[in-house]
PDB file of N, CA, C and O in Angstrom:
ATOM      1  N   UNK A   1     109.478  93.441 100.272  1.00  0.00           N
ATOM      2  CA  UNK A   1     108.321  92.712 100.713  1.00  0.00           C
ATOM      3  C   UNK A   1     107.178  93.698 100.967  1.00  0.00           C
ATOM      4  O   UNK A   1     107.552  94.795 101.381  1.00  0.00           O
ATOM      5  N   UNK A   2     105.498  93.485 100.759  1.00  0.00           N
ATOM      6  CA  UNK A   2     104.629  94.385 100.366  1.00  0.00           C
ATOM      7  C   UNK A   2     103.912  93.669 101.943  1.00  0.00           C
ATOM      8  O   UNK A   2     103.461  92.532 102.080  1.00  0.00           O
ATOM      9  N   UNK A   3     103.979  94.475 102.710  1.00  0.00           N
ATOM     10  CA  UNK A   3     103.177  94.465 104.175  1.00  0.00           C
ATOM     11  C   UNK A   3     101.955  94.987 104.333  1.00  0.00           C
ATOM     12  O   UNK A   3     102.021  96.026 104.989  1.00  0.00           O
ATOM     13  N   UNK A   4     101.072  94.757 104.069  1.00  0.00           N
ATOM     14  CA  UNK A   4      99.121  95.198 104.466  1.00  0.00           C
ATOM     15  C   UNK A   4      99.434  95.751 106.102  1.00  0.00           C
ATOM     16  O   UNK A   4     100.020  95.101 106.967  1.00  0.00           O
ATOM     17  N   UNK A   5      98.930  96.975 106.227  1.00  0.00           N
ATOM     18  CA  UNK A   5      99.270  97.909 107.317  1.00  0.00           C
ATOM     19  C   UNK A   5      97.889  98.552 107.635  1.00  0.00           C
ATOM     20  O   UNK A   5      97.335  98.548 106.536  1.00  0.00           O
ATOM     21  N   UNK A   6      97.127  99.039 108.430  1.00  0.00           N
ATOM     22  CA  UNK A   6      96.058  99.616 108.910  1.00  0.00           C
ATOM     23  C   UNK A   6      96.260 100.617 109.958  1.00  0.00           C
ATOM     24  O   UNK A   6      95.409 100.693 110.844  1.00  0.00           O
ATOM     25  N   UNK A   7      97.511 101.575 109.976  1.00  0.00           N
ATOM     26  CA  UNK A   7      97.843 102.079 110.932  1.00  0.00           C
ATOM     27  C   UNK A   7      97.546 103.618 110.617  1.00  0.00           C
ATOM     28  O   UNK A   7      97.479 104.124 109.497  1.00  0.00           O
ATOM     29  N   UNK A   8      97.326 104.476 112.290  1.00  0.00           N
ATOM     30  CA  UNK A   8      97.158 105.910 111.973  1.00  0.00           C
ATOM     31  C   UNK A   8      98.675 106.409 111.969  1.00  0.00           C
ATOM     32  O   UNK A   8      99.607 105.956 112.635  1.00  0.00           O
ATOM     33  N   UNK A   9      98.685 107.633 110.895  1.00  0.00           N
ATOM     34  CA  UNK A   9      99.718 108.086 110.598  1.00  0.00           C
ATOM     35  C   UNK A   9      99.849 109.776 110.848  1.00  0.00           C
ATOM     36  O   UNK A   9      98.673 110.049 111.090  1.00  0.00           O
ATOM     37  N   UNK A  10     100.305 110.554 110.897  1.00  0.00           N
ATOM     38  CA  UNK A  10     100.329 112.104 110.358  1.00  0.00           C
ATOM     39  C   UNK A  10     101.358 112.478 109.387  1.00  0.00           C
ATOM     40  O   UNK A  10     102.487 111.994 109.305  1.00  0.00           O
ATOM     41  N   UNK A  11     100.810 113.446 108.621  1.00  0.00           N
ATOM     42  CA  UNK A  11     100.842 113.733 107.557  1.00  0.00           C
ATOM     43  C   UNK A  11     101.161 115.192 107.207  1.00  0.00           C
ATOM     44  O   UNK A  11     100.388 116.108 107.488  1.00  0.00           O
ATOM     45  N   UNK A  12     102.705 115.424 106.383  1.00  0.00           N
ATOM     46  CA  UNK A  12     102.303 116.634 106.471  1.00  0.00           C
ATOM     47  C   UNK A  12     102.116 116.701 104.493  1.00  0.00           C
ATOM     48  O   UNK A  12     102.692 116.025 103.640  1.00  0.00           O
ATOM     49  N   UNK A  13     100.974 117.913 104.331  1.00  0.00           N
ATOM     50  CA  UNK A  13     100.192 118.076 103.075  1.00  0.00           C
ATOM     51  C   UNK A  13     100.876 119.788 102.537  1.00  0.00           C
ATOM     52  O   UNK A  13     100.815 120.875 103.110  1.00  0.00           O
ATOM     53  N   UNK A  14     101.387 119.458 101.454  1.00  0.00           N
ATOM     54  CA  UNK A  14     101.713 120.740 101.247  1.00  0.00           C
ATOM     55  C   UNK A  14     100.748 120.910 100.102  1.00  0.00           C
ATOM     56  O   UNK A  14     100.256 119.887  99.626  1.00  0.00           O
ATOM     57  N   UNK A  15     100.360 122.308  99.512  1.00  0.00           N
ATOM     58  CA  UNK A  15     100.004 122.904  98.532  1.00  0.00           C
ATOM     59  C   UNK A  15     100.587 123.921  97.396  1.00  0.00           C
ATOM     60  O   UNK A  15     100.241 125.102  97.362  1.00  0.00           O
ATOM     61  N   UNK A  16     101.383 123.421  96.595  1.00  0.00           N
ATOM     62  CA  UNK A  16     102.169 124.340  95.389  1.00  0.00           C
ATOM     63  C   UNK A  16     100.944 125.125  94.451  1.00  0.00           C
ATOM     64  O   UNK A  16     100.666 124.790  93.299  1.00  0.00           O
ATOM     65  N   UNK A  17     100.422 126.008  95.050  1.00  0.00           N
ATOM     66  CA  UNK A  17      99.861 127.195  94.273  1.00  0.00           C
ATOM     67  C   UNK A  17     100.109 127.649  92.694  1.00  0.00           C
ATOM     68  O   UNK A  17      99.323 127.960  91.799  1.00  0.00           O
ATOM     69  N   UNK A  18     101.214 127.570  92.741  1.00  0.00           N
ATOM     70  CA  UNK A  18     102.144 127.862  91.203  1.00  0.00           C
ATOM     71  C   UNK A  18     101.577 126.904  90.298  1.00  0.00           C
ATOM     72  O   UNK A  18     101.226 127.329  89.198  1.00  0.00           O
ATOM     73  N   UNK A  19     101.376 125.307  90.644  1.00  0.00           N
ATOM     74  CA  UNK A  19     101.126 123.930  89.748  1.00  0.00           C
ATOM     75  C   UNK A  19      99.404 123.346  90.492  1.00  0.00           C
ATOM     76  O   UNK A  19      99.000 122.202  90.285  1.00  0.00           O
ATOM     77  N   UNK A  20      98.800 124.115  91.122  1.00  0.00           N
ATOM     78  CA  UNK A  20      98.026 123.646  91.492  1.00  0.00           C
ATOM     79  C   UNK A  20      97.647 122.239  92.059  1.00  0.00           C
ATOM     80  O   UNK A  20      96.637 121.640  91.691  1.00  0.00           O
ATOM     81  N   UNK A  21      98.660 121.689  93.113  1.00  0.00           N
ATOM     82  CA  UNK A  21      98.911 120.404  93.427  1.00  0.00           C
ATOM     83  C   UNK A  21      98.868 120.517  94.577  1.00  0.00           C
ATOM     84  O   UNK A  21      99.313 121.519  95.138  1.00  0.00           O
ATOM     85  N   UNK A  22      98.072 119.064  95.504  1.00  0.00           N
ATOM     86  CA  UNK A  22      98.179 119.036  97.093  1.00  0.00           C
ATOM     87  C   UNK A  22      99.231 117.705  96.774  1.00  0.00           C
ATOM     88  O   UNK A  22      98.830 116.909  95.925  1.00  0.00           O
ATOM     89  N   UNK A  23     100.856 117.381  97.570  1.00  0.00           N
ATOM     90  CA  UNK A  23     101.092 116.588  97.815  1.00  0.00           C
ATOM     91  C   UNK A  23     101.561 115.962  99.224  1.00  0.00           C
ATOM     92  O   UNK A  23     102.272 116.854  99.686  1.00  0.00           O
ATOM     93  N   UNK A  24     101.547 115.141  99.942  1.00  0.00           N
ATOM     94  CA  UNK A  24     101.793 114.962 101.003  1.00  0.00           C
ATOM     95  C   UNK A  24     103.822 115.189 101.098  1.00  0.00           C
ATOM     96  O   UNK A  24     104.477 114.753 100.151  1.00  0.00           O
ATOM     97  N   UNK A  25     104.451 115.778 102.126  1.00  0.00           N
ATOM     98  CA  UNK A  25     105.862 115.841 102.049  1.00  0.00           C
ATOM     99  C   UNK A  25     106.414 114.638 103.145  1.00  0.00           C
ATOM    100  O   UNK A  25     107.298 113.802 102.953  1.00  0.00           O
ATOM    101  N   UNK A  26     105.756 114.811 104.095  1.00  0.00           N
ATOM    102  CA  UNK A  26     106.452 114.096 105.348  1.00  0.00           C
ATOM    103  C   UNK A  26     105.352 113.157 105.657  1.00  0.00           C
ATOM    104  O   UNK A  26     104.149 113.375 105.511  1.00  0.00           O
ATOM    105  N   UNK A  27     106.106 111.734 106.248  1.00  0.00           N
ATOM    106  CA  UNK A  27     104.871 111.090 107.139  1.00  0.00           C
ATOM    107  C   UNK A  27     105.676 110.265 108.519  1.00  0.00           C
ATOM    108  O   UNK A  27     106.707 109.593 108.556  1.00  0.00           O
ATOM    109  N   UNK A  28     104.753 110.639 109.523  1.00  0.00           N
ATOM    110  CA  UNK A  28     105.513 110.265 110.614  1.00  0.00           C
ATOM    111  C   UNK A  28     104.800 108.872 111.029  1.00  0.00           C
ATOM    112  O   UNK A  28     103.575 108.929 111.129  1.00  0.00           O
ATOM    113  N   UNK A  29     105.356 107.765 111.254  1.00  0.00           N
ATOM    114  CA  UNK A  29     105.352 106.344 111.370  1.00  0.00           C
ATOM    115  C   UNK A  29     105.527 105.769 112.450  1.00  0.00           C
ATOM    116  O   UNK A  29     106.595 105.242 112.139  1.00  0.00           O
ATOM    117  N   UNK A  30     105.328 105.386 113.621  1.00  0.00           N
ATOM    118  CA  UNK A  30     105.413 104.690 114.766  1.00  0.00           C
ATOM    119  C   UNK A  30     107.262 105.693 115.514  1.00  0.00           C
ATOM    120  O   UNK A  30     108.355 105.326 115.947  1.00  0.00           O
ATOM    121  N   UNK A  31     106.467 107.171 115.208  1.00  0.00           N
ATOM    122  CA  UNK A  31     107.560 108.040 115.810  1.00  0.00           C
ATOM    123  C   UNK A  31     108.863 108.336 114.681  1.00  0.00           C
ATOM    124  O   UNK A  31     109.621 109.303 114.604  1.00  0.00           O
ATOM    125  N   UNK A  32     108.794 107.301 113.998  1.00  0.00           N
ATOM    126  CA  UNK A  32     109.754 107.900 113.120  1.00  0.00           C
ATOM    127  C   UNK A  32     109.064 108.979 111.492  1.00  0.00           C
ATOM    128  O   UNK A  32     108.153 108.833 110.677  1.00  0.00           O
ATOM    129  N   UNK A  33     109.887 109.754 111.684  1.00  0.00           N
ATOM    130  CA  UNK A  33     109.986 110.998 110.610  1.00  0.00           C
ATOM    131  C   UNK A  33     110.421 110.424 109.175  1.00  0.00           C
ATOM    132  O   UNK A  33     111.535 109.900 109.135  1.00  0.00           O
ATOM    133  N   UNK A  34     109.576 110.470 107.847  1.00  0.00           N
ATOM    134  CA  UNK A  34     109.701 109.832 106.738  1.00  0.00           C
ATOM    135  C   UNK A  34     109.840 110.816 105.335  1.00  0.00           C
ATOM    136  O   UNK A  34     108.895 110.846 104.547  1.00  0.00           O
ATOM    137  N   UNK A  35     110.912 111.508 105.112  1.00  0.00           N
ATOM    138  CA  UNK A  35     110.358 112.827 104.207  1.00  0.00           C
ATOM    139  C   UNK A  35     110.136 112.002 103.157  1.00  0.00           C
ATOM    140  O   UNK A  35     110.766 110.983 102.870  1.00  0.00           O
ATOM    141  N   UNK A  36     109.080 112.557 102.514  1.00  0.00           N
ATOM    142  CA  UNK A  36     108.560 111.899 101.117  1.00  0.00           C
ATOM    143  C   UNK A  36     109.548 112.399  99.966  1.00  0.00           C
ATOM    144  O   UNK A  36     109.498 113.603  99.715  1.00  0.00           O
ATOM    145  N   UNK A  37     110.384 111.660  99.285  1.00  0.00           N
ATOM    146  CA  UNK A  37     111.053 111.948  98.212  1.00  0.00           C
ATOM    147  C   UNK A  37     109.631 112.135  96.896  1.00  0.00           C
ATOM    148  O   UNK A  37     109.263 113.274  96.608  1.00  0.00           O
ATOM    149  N   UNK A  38     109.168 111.274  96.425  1.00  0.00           N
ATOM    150  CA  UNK A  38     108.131 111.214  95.407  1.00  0.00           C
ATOM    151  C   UNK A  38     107.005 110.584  95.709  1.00  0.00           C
ATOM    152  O   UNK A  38     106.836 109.658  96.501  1.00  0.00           O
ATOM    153  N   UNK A  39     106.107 111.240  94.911  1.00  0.00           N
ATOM    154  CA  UNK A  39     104.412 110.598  94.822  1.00  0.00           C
ATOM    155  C   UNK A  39     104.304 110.065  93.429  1.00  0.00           C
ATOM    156  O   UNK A  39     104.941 110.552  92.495  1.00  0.00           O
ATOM    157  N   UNK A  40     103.559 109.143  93.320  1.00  0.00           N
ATOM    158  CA  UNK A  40     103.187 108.613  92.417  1.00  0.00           C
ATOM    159  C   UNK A  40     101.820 108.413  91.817  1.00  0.00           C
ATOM    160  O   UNK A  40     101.686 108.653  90.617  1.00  0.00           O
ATOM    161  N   UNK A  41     101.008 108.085  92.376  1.00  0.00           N
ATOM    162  CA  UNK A  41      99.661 107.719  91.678  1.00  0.00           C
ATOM    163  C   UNK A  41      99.041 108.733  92.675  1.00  0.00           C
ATOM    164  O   UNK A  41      99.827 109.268  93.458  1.00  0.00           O
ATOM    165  N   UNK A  42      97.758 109.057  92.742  1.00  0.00           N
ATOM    166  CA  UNK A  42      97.188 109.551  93.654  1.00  0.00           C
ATOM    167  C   UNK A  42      95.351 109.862  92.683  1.00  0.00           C
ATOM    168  O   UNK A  42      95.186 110.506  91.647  1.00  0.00           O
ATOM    169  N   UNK A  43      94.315 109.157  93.493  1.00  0.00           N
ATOM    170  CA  UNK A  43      93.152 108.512  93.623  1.00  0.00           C
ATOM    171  C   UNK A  43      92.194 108.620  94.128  1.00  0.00           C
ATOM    172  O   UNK A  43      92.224 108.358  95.331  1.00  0.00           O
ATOM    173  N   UNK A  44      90.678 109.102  93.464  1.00  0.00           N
ATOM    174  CA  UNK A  44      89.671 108.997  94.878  1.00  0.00           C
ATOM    175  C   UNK A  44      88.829 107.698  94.746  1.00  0.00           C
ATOM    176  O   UNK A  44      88.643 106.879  93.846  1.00  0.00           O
ATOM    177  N   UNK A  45      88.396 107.858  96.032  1.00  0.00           N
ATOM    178  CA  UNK A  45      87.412 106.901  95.936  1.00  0.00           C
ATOM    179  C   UNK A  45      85.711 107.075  97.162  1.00  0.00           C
ATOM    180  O   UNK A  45      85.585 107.722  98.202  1.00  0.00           O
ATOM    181  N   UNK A  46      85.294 106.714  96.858  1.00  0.00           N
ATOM    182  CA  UNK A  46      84.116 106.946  97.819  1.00  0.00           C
ATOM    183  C   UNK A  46      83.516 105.728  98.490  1.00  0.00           C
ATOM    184  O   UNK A  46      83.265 104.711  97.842  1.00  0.00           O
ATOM    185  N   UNK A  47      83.320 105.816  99.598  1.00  0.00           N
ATOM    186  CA  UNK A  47      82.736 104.485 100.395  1.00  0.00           C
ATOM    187  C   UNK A  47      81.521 105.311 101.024  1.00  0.00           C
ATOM    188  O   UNK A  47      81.761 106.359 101.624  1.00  0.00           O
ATOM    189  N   UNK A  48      79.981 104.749 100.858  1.00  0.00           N
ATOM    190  CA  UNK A  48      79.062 105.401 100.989  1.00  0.00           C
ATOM    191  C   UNK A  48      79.493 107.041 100.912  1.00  0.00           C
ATOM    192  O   UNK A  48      80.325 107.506 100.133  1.00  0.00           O
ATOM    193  N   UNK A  49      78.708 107.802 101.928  1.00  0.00           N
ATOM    194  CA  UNK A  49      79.354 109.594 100.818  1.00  0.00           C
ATOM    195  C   UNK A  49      80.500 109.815 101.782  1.00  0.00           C
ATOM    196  O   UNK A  49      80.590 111.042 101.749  1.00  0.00           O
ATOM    197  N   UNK A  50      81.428 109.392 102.616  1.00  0.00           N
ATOM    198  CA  UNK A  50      82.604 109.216 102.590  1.00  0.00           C
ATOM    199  C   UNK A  50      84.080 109.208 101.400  1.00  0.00           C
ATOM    200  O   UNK A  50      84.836 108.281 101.110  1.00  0.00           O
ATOM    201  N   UNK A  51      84.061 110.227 101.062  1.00  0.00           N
ATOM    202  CA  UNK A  51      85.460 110.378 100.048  1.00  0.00           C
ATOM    203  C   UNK A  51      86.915 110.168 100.478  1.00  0.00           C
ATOM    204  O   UNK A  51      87.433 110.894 101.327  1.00  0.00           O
ATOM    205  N   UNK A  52      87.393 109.432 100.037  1.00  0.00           N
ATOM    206  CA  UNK A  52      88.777 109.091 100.393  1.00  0.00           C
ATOM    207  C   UNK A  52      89.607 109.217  99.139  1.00  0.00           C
ATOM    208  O   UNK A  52      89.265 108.826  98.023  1.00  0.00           O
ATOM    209  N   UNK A  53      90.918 109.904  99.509  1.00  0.00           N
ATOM    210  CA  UNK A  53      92.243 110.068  98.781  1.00  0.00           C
ATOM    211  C   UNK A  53      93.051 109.035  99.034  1.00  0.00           C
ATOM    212  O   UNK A  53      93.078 108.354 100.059  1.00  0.00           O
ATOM    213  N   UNK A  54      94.019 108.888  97.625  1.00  0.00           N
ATOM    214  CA  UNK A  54      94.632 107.136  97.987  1.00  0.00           C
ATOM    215  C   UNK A  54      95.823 108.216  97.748  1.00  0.00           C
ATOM    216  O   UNK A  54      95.412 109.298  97.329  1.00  0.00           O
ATOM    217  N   UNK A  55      97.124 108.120  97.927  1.00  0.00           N
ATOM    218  CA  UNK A  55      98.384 108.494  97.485  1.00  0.00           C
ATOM    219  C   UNK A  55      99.466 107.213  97.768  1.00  0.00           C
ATOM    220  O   UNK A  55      99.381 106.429  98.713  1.00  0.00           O
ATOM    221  N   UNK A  56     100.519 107.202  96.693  1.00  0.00           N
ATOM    222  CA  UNK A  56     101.315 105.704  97.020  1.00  0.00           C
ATOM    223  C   UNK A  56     102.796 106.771  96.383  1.00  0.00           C
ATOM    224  O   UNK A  56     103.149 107.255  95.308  1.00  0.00           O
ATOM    225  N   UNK A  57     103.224 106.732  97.598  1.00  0.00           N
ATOM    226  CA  UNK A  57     104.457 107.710  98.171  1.00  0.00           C
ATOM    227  C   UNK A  57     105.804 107.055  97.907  1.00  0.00           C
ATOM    228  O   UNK A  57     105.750 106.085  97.151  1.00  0.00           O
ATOM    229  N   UNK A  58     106.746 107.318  98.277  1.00  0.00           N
ATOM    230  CA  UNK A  58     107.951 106.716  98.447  1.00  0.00           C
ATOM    231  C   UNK A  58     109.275 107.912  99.308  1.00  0.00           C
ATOM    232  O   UNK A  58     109.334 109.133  99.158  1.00  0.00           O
ATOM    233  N   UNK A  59     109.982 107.237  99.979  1.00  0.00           N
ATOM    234  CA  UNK A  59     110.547 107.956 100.702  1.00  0.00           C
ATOM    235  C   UNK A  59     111.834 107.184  99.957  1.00  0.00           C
ATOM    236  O   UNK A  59     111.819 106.438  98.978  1.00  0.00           O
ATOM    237  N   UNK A  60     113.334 107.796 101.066  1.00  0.00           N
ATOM    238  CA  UNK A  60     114.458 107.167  99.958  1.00  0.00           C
ATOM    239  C   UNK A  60     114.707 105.527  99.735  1.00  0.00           C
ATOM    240  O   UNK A  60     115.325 105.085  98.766  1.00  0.00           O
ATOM    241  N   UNK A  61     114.046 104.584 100.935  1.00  0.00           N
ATOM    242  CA  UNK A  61     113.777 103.451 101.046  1.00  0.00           C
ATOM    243  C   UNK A  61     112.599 102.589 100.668  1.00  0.00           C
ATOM    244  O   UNK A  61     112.511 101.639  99.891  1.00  0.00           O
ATOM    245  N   UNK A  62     111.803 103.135 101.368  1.00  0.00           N
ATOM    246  CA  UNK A  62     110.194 102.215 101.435  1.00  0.00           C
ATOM    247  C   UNK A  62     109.499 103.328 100.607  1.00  0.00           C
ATOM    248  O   UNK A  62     109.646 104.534 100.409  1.00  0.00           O
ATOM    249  N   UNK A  63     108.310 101.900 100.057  1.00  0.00           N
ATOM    250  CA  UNK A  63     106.894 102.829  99.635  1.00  0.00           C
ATOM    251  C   UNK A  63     105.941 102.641 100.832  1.00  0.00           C
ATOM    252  O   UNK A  63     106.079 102.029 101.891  1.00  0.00           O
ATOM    253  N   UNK A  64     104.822 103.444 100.265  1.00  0.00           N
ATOM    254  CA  UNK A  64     103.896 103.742 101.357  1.00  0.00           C
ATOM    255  C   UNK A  64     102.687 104.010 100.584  1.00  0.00           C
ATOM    256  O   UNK A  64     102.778 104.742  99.598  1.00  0.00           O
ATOM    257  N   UNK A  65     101.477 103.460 100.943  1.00  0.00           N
ATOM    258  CA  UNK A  65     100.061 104.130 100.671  1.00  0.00           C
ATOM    259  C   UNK A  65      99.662 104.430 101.912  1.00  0.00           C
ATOM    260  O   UNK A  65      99.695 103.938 103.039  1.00  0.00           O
ATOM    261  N   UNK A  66      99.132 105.735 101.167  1.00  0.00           N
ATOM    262  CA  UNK A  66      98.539 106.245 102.209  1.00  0.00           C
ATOM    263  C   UNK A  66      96.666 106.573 101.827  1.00  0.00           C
ATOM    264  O   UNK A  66      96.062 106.456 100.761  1.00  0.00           O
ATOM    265  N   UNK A  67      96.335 106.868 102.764  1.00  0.00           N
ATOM    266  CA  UNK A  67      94.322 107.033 102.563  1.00  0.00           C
ATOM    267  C   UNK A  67      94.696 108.326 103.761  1.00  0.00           C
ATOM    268  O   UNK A  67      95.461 108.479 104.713  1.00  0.00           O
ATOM    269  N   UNK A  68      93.432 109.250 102.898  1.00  0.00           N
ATOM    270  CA  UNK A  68      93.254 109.928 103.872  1.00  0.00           C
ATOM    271  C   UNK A  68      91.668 109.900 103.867  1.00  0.00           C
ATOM    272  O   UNK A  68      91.186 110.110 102.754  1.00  0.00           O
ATOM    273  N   UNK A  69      90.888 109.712 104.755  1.00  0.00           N
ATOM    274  CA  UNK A  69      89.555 110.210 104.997  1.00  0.00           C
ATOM    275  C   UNK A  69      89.039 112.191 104.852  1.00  0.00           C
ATOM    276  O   UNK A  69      89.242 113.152 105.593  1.00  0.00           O
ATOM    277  N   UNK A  70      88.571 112.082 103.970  1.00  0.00           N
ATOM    278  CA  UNK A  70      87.905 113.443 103.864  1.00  0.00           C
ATOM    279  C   UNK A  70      86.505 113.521 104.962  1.00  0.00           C
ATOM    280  O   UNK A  70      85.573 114.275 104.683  1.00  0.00           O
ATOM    281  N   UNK A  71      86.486 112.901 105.870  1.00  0.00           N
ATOM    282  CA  UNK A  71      85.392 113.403 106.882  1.00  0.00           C
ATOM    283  C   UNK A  71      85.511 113.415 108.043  1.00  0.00           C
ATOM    284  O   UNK A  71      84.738 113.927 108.852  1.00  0.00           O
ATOM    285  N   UNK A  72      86.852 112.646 108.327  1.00  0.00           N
ATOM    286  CA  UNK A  72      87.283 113.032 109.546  1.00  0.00           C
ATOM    287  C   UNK A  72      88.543 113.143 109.444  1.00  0.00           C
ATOM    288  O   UNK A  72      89.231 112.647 110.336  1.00  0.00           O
ATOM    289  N   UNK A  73      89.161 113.811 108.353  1.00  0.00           N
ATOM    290  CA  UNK A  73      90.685 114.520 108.260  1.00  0.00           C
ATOM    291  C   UNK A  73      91.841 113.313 108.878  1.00  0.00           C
ATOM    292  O   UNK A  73      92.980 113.726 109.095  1.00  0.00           O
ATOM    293  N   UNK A  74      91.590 112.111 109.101  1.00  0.00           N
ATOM    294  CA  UNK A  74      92.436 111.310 109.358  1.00  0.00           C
ATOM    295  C   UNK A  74      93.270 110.722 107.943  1.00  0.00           C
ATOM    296  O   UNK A  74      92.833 110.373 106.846  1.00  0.00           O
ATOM    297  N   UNK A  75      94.662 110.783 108.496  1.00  0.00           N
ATOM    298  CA  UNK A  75      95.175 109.417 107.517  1.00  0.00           C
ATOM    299  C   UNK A  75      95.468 108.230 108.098  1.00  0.00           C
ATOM    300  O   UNK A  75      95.650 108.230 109.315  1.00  0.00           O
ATOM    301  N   UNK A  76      95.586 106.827 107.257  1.00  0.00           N
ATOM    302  CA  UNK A  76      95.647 105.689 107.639  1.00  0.00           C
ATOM    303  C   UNK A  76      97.310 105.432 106.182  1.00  0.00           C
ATOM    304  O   UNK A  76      97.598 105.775 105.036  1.00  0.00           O
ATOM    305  N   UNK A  77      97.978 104.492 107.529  1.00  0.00           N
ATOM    306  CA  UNK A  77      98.644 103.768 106.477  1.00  0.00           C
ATOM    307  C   UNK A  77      98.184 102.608 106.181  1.00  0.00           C
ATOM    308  O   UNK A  77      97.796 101.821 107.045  1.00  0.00           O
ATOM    309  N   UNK A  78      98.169 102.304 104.633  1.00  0.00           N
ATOM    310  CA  UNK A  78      97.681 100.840 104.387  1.00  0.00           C
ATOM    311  C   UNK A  78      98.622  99.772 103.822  1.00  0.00           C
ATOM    312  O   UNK A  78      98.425  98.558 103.879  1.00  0.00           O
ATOM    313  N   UNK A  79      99.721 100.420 103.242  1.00  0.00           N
ATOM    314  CA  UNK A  79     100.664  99.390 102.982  1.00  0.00           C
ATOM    315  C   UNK A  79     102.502 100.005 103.044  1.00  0.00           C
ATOM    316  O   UNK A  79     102.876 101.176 103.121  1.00  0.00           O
ATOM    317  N   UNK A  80     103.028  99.232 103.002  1.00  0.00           N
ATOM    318  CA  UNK A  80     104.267  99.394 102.881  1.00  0.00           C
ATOM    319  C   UNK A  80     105.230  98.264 102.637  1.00  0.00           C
ATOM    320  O   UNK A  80     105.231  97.134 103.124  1.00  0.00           O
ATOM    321  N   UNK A  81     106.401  99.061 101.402  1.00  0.00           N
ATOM    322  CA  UNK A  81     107.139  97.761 100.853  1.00  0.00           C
ATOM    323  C   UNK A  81     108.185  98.261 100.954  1.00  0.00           C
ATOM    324  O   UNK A  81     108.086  99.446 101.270  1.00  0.00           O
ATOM    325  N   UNK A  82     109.464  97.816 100.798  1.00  0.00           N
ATOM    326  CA  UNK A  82     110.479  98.111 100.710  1.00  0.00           C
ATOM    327  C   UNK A  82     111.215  97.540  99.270  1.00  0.00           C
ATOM    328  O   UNK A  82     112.425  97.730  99.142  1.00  0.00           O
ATOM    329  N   UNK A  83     110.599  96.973  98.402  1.00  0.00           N
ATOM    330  CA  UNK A  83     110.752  96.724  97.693  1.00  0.00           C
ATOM    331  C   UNK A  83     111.243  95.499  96.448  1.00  0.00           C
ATOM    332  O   UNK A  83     111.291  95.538  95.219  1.00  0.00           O
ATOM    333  N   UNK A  84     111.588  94.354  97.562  1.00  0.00           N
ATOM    334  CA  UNK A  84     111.937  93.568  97.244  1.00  0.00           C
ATOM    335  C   UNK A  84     111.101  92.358  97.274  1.00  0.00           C
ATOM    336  O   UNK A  84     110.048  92.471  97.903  1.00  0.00           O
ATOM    337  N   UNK A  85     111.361  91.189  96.707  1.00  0.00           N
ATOM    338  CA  UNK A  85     110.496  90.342  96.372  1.00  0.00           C
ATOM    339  C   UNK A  85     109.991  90.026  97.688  1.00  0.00           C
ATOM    340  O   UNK A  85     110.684  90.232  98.684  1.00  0.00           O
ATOM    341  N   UNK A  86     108.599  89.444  97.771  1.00  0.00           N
ATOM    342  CA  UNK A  86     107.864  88.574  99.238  1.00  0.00           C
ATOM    343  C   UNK A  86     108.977  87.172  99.475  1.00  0.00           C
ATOM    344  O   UNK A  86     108.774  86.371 100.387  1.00  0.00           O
TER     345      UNK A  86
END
């Protein structure tokens, strides 16, 4: 089931130097610890000069999008599914 979420999250962002890639590894969720198995899409977008990163994650259960704001270094969760039909 695909849940619309608006929640603050932290994030941890790694950087592989070798492949030139930022991906997020971990995200911590209403206290619980989420290691990111895979990323999948990942997106900008701009809302007035506000730049935002979209990433749509998956851990060994649930997916996850995530936004991060590039102006005030926050992330937001915006959705999460676990995968099965609504």
């Amino acid at each position: 089931m695909l849940e619309k979420i608006s929640a603050p999250v932290s994030v941890t962002l790694v950087f592989d130097h070798a492949k030139r890639k930022v991906f997020p590894k971990w995200l911590v969720w209403e206290g619980k610890l989420y290691p990111l198995e895979k990323v999948g899409l990942h997106h900008t977008f701009r809302q007035g000069r506000t730049l935002f990163h979209v990433f749509s994650v998956a851990s060994e259960t649930l997916f996850f999008r995530l936004v991060f704001n590039t102006d005030n270094l926050f992330w937001r969760l915006e959705e999460i599914s676990d995968g099965l039909p609504d």
